[in-house]
Structures are given as C-alpha cells and as structure tokens.
C-alpha positions in Angstrom: 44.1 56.9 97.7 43.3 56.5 101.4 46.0 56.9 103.8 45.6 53.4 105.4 46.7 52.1 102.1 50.0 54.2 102.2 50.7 53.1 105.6 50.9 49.5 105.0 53.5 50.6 102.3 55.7 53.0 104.4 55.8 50.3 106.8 56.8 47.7 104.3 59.0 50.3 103.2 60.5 51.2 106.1 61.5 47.5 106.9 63.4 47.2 103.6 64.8 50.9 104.5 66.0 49.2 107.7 67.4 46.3 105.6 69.8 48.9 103.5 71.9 49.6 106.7 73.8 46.3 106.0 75.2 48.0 102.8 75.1 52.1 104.1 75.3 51.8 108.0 73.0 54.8 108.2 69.5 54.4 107.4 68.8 57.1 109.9 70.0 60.2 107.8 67.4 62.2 105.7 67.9 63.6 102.0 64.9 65.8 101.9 64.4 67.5 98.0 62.2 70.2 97.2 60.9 70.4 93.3 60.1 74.2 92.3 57.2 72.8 89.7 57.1 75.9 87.7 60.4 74.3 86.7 58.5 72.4 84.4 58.0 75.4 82.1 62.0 76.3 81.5 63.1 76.3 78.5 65.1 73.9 76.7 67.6 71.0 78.7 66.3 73.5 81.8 62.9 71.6 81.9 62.0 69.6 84.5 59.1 67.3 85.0 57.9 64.8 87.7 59.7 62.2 84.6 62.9 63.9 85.7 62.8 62.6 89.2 64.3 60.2 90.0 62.5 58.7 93.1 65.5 56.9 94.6 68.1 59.9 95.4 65.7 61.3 98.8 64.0 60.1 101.2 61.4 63.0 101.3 60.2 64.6 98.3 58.2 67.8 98.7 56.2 69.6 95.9 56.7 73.3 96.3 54.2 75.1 96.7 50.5 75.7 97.5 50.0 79.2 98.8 47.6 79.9 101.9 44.5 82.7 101.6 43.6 85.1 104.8 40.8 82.7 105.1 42.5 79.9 106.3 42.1 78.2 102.6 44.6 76.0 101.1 45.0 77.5 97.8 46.4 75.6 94.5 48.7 78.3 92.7 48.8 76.1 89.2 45.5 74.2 89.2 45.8 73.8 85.7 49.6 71.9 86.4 48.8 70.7 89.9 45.5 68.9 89.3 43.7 66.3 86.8 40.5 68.6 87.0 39.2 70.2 83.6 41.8 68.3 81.5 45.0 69.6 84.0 47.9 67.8 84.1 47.7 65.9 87.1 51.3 66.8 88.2 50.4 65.9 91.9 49.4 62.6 91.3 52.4 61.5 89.0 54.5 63.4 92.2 52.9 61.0 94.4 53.0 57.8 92.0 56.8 58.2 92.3 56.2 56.0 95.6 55.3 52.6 93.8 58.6 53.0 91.8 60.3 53.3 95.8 57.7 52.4 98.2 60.6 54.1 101.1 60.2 57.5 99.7 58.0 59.7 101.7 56.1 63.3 99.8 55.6 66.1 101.6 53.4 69.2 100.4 55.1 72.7 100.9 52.8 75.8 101.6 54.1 79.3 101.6 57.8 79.8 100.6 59.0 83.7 100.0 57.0 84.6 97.5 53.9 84.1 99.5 55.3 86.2 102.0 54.7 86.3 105.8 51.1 88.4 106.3 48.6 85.7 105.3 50.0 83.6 107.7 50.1 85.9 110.4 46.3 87.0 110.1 45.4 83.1 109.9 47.8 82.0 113.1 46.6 84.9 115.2 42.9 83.7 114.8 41.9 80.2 116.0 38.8 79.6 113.6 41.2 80.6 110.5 43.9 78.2 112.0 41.0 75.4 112.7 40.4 76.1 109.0 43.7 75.3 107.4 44.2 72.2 109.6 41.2 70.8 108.3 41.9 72.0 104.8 45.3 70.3 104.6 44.7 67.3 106.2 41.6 66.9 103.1 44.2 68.1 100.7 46.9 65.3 102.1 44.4 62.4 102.3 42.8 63.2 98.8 46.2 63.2 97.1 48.1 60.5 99.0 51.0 63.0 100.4 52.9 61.5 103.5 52.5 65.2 105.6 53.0 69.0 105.2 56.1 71.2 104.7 55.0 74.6 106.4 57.3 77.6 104.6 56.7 80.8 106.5 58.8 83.0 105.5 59.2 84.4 108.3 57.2 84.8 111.0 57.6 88.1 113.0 59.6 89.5 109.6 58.6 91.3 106.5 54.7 93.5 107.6 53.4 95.3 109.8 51.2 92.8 112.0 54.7 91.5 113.8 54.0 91.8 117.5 52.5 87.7 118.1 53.8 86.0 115.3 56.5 84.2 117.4 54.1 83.4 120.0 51.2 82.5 117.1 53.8 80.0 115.3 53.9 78.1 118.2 50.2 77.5 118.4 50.0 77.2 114.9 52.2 74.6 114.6 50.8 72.5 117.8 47.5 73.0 116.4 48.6 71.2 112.6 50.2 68.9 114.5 46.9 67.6 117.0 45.4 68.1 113.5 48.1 65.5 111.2 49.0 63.2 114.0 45.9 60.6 113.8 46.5 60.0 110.2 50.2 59.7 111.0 51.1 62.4 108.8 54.1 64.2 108.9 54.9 68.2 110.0 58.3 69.4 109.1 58.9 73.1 108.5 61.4 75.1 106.3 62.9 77.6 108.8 65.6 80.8 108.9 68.6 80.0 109.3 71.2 82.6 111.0 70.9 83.7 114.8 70.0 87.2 114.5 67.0 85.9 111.9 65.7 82.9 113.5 65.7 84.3 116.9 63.3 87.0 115.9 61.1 84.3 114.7 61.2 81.3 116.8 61.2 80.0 120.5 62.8 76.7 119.2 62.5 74.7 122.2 59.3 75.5 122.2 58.6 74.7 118.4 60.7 71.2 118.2 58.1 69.3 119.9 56.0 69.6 117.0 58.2 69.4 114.2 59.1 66.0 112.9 61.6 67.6 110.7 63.2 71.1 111.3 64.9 71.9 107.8 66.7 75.0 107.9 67.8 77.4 104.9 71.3 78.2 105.2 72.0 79.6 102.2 71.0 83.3 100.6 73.6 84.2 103.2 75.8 86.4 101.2 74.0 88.0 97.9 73.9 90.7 95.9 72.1 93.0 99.0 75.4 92.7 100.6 77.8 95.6 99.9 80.6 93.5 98.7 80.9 90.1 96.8 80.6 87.0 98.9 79.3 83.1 98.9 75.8 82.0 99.1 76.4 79.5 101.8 79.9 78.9 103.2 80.5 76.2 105.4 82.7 78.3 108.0 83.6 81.8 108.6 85.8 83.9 106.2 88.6 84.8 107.6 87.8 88.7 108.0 84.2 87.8 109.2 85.8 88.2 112.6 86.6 92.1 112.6 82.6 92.9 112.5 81.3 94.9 115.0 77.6 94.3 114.6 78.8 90.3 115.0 76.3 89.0 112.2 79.1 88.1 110.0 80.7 85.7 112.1 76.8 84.1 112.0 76.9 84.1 108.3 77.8 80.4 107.9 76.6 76.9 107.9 79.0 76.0 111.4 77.8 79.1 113.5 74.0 78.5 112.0 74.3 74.7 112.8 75.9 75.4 116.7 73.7 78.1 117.5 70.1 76.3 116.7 71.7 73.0 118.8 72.3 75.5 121.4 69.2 77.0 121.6 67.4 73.7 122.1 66.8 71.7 118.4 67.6 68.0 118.3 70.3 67.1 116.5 68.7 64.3 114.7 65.5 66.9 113.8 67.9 69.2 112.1 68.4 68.8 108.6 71.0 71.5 106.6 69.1 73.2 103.9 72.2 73.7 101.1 71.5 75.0 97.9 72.2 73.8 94.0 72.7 77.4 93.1 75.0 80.2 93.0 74.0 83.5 93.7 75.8 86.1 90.9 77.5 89.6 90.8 78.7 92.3 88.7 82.0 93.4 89.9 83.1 97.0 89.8 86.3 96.2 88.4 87.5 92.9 86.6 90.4 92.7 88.7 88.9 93.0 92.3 87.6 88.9 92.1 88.5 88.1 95.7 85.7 87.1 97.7 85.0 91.1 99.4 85.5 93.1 96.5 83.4 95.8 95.5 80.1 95.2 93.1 77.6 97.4 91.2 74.7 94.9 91.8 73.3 91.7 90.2 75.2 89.2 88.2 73.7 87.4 84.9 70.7 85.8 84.9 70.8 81.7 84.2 69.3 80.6 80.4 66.9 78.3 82.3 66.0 80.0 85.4 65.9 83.4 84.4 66.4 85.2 87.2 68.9 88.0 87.4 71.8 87.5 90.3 70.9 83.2 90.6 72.9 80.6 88.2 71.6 76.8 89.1 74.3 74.4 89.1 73.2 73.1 85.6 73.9 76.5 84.4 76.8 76.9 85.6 78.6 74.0 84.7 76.8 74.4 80.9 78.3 78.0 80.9 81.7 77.1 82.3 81.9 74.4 79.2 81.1 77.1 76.5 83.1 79.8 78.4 86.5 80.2 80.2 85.7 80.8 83.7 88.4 81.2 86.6 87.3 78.6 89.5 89.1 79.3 92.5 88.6 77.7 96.5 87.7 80.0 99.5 89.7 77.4 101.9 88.5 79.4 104.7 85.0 78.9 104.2 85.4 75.3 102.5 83.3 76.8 99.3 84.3 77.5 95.6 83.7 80.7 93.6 84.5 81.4 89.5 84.3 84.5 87.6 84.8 85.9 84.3 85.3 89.1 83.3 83.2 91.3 85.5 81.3 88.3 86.3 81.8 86.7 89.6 79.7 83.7 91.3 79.5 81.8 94.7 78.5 78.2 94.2 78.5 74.7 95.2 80.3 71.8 93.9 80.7 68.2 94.8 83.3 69.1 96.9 81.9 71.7 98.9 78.3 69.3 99.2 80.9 66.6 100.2 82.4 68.7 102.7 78.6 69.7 103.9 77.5 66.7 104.0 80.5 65.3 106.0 80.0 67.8 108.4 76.2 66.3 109.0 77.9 63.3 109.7 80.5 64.6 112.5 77.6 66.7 114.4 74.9 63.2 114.0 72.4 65.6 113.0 68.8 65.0 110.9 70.6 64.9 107.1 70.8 67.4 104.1 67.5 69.1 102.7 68.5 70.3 99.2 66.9 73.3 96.8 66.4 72.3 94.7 66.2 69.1 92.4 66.1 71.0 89.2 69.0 73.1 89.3 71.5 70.0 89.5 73.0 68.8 86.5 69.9 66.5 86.2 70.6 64.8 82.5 74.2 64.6 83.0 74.9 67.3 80.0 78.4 68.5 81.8 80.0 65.0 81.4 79.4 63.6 84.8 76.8 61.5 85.4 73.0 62.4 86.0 72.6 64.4 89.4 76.1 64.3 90.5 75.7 66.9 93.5 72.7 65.0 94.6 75.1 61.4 94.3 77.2 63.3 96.3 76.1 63.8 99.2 74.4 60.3 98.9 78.0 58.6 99.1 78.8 60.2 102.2 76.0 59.9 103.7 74.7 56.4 103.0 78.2 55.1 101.7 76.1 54.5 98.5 74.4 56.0 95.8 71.1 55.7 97.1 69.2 55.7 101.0 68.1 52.4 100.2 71.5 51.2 98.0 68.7 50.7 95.6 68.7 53.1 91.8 66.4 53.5 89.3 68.1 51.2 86.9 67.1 48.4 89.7 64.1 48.6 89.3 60.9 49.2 86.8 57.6 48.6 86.6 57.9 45.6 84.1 57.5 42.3 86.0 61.0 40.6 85.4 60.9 37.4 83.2 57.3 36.9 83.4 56.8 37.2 87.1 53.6 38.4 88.1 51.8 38.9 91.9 49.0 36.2 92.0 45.9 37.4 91.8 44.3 38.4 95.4 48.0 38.5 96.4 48.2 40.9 100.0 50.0 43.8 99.4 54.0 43.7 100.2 56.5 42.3 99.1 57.3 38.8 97.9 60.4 36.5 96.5 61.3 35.7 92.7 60.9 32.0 92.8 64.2 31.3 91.0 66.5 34.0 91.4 67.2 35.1 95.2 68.7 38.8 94.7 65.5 39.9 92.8 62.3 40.9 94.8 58.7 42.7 94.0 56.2 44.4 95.3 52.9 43.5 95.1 50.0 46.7 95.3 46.4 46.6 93.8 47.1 43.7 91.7 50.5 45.2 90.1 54.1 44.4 90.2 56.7 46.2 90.7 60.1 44.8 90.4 63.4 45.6 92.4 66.9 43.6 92.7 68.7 43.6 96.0 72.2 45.1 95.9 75.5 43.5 95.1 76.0 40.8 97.3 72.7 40.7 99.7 69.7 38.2 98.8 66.2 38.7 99.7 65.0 37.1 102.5 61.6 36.2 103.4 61.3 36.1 107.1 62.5 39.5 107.2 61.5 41.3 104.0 64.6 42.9 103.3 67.8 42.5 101.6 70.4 40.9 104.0 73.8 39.1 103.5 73.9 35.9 100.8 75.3 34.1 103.9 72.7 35.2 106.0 70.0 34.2 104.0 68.1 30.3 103.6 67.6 30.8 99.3 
C-alpha cells in the first residue's frame, strides 16, 4: 500500500478524531499499545493474535519488534509470523488492516527492545554509512507494509557494553538523521526511552533529542524487581514512605511522579511525554510468609505466569485467573497509590484499575502526551475474570477521553458488513459518506469497500464537516 493512500485516510481520520471531542473533550491525549507478537504462541486463553485486537482502544499501535544487524539492516526476527512470504502468516499485514476497521488508529513498528540489547545500535549510530543504511531500510520497510512511522527501542544507549563513550552524543544524530529520513513521507518517530534520572541522564541530552521525537514514551515501570534486595512494586505512582532515608538518593527517583518531574525539568514537552505503565506485576519469593509488607526480605524470583512463562513476571490476565482459583491477600500501598497481593511465600506488585485510574488521572493534572501501555496481551483481554474485555485498557480510556474509546467509537459500532444493503457507489472517492436514511450511521468508502460505523449516542453525522456533531447541530 503506498503511503499517499494512507494519508488521505489519517487525514479523513483525523477530522472524525477531531469530531469525538464533542463527546470526550480531549482528542489530544495518546493511548499508545505495544503487541509482544510472540504472544501469539502462549498457550491456552494466554494467546493472543492480531484477531485479539481490538483496533479502537489506542490511538497508536506498535508491532514489537524487528531487531537491527551491525550492518545497518532492518532484520525481521519471525519472518515466518511477520510476513506473507513462503506461505508465512502475514501477521504484519492483518496488524496494519486493523486501520480500515478505525481509519484514526495510527501503527508504529518497534526495533530493538531489551532483548536486542544496546551494541548493535551503538556500532550502527557511531558510523554515518551504517546509519544512512537503516534510514533507508526502514523507510522501505514502512512504505512496503503501510505502517504510519517507527518506534526506536534502544535499550539503552551509553548502558549495557563496552563501546559507551559516544552513544549519548550518537543518539542524537541518529535520531535527527531517521527523522530528515521519515519526515517527507510524513512518517512518524517516537522512541521508547529510560525512565528514572540516574538512568536516562546517562543516556540522553533530552533537549537535545525532543526536537526529533514526535512521541517520547517513557518506561516507568521494572522499577522495583526481584534485583532489588527487598520486595517492592513494579511501578508506584509516588514515593514509599521510607524511600526518603536513602543516601545514594535513587529511591526517592524510583517512581512515576519524580520520573515524570524530572524529564519536564530537563527540557521534554509535556504534550510529547507519554507514561509507559505496565499490565504486569513483577513477582517474589519471600524469605518468610509473614514479612508481606512492601520491604521485606526475599530469596529471589516469584512464580512464573501459566501464559507468559517467565519466572518473577505475572500479566494481569494471570493474575486475576490465579487470584479466582487461589486465595490471595490484596492489600493498598497508599503511599505509593499501587496495590500488591501475596500468598503464602508468594508476594506480587501489580496494577489494577484503580492504580491505572490513578495513573492516568495524573496524565491529566500535568497535560502531558497520554499513557503508552505494555502491553495489550497481558490484560484481561477475553474478559475471563468477570469484568468485561480489557478492563485496564477501558480504564484508563474513561479518564482520559471520558469514554470508552479516543474516538467514543467501539468495535461493536462498527464492522465490515455494509449496514442494510448500503454499499459505496462504484468509482466512489475515498472518505467518508452519509447513510441515506438513517443520520447516526456513517461509512467509509476505500478501494471500492465499505466499511460501516454509527456515530455515538446522541451526535448525527454531518456532511459538511465529516464528523459526528450534536443532533441539534446537524441539517439530517
């Protein structure tokens, strides 16, 4: 798909985005989801597919990840998933078909992330022909697969090897160079960054960096874990109480308020930043059952989630499955504004609706970027704990948007049938056009299909502004 085509639809798009601010009042605000696709091979309820999107909960999805080679390469790490090639799956282009179901929705394509580690990307930004090389590589890759721009995930530059000494220099070139690189095709560059002071600033010059960056999404979570020498929460909203009485001063940076303050004060825009939370709980094995309190001593790692399967991390799905088979102790850090739960010897930090409300609140207050969330799959995505479908994801939607959705559109609103016969005439221009008998429904015409979509309680569509607007407000 060329990317002039997708243009015409973001813009479309974007003027029935616009239109939602009658019913949310901020159309501004950014739900950015990252997929983990290997997700797609879990076992059991725990798999995940591009089917178990649903398109209408973010406004940027981004397909995680495509690993980078010393070369400068783009390299696919599941061609077999990824691509339609020698009978492959052709998971990227169903990722990316998710946009005629909500032409709004933007995809972004994530390379690097941890376990890609930081050394290939410091050999390719120290040397110009390697960096000339990736530009050109992922600007092929974005126009050949219809993604809306790149997610760069170095983690981190100037951290984790030996060739250290101009990576925080490198990133910035790096990054101007991707952008010069994206910008005529009017792709986007956001990058995944660390989060807490005593990281990032080893990392980044972040005045220097934001002029580039279209999005800054930063991680603030994996800040308490099972490396720490006593328990604590993945990614508290505000300091513990003892956090305070550390003489190194990197506790009192350990949380979502002192990560948020300190990369506004160092130069981001508030309305580039967008808090990374995360839809998992990071596990321990106490020492003794009875020292639970957030602080007490542990011997290591915690279990290991029946879907994930990765010692120390339970996804929220998990979780909440577990705590319905098991009795579990759920208790509030008020504090830090996050829950915890244990059992036994077993003891977990975590995120809830309420803590995500609290989060997202918080975004709100401080009129920064929005909420970037990893990731999709470890919500309660079928609704199996008695709530509905994603409910941390519908969570922070309500506060954000004051509705379920960014565009106060869902999936049961729309489908790909043509309502009651309607169909796009034939030569029709692509956009968007009125039923002919019933005001509130809408579709959008694209290649000769038709895809249908009903306005939300109360508005009509109205044709001089495509875009859902007040009954009263609209000649039907």
């Amino acid at each position: 798909m060329g990317n002039g085509h997708g243009l015409v639809t973001l813009l479309l798009g974007a003027i029935l985005m616009g239109a939602s601010s009658f019913v949310q009042g901020n159309s501004s605000k950014h739900v950015v989801c990252y997929q983990g696709t290997w997700s797609v091979y879990r076992p059991g309820l725990g798999k995940f597919g591009v089917e178990d999107i649903d398109p209408f909960l973010c406004t940027h999805l981004i397909y995680a990840f495509l690993g980078i080679e010393e070369t400068g390469q783009l390299r696919v790490i599941d061609a077999y998933l990824d691509l339609e090639d020698n009978s492959g799956r052709g998971n990227i282009k169903s990722f990316n078909a998710l946009k005629l179901k909500n032409p709004v929705l933007k995809t972004l394509v994530a390379v690097g992330g941890w376990n890609e580690g930081s050394k290939k990307f410091s050999v390719v930004a120290r040397d110009p022909l390697k960096r000339a090389k990736f530009v050109d590589d992922v600007v092929r890759f974005l126009q050949r697969h219809g993604f809306d721009g790149l997610d760069l995930d170095w983690e981190y530059p100037n951290q984790r090897h030996s060739l250290e000494n101009e990576d925080r220099s490198n990133y910035i070139t790096f990054l101007k160079e991707l952008k010069e690189g994206l910008e005529p095709f009017s792709f986007m560059l956001s990058a995944a960054v660390g989060s807490a002071q005593f990281s990032a600033e080893l990392s980044y010059d972040i005045p220097a960096i934001v002029p580039y960056l279209d999005l800054i999404n930063v991680m603030a979570y994996d800040l308490h874990g099972p490396w720490d020498e006593v328990v604590g929460i993945n990614a508290p909203l505000y300091a513990a109480a003892g956090d305070a009485s550390d003489s190194t001063g990197r506790m009192q940076q350990l949380n979502v308020d002192a990560i948020v303050k300190y990369w506004l004060l160092a130069g981001a825009p508030p309305e580039k930043l967008v808090v990374g939370v995360p839809f998992y709980g990071r596990t321990f094995t106490l020492t003794t059952p009875d020292g639970n309190q957030p602080g007490s001593p542990h011997i290591g790692k915690g279990i290991a989630g029946k879907y994930s399967r990765e010692p120390g991390v339970l996804g929220y799905n998990e979780l909440c499955e577990l705590m319905q088979q098991e009795e579990w102790t759920q208790k509030w850090e008020s504090a830090q504004q996050v829950p915890y739960a244990f059992r036994q010897r077993q003891w977990v930090g975590y995120e809830d609706t309420r803590s995500l409300s609290l989060k997202a609140q918080y975004v709100m207050d401080h009129h920064l970027g929005g909420i970037m969330i990893w990731s999709l799959e470890s919500d309660d995505f079928r609704g199996t704990c008695g709530q509905q479908r994603y409910p941390l994801l519908h969570e922070i939607n309500r506060v954000l948007f004051g509705a379920n959705t960014p565009t106060g559109l869902t999936q049961e609103s729309s489908d790909d049938k043509p309502s009651e016969g309607f169909r796009c005439p034939a030569g029709a221009p692509e956009g968007y056009v009125r039923d002919p008998d019933d005001c509130t429904k809408f579709y959008y015409c694209s290649g000769g299909n038709t895809h249908s979509f009903n306005c939300p309680v109360g508005l009509n569509f109205d044709l001089s502004t495509k875009s859902c607007d007040y009954s009263s407000s609209v000649k039907c």
